[in-house]
N, C-alpha and C positions, 0 to 999 in steps of 0.2 A: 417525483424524485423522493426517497425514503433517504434517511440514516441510521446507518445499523449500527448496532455496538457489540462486536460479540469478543471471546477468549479464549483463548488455545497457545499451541505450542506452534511455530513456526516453520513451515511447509516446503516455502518457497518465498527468496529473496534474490531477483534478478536485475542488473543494470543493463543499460544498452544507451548506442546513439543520441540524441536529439533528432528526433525530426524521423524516425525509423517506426515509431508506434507498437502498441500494443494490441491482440486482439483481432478480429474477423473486420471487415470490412464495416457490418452492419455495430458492432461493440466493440470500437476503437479506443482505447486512449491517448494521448499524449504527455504523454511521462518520461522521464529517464528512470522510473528504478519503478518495479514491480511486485508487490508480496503476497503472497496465501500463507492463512493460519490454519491450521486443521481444524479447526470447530467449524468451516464456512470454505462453500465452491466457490464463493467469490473474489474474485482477485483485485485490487486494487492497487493505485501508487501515486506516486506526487511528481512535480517535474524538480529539477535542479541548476532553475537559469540565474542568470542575473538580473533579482525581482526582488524584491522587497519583502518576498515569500520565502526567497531561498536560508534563512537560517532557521526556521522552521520545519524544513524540510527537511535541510541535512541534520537537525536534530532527531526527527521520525527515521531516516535512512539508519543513521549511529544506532538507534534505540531497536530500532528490527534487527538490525546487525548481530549488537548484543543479544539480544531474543534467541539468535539461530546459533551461534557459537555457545551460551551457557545455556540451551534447552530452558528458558525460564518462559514459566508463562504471559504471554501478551495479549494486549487488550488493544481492541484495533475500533476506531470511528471512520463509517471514509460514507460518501455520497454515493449512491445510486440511483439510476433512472430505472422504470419499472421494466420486468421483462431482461435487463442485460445483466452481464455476467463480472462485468469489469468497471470498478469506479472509482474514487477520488477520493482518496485520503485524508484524513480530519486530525484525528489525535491518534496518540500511540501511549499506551502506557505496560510497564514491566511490572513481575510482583515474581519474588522468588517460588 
């Protein structure tokens, strides 16, 4: 598993179900909300349950939000396993 840190403008920011997933069979995730930056193929997101993680989360969701509505540039940390396309979201940071 790597962690990447890359920066770009904001691509793609998708919500969906619980329990509906993201991703091909073999590079799944389980998330409720999904983003791509343009600097990076790789998609990643966070879930939004009732966890002790969740205001973290919906801070990073707010903060991609914001990204995609004022085109600012974003900086994205998220986990990935070697080889897949789709991982797990870390930090988020903005910068006009």
């Amino acid at each position: 598993m790597a962690r990447i840190r890359r920066e770009g403008r904001m691509k793609l920011l998708r919500a969906h179900v619980r329990g509906t997933r993201f991703g091909p069979g073999h590079d799944q995730i389980d998330v409720e909300f999904v983003a791509e930056i343009s600097a990076e193929p790789h998609r990643f997101g966070a879930t939004l349950r009732n966890d002790a993680r969740r205001p973290s989360h919906e801070a990073m969701f707010q903060l991609l939000r914001d990204g995609l509505v004022h085109n600012l540039s974003t900086t994205v940390e998220y986990d990935i396993d070697d080889g897949k396309n789709n991982g797990l979201l870390v930090r988020v940071e903005l910068r006009p």
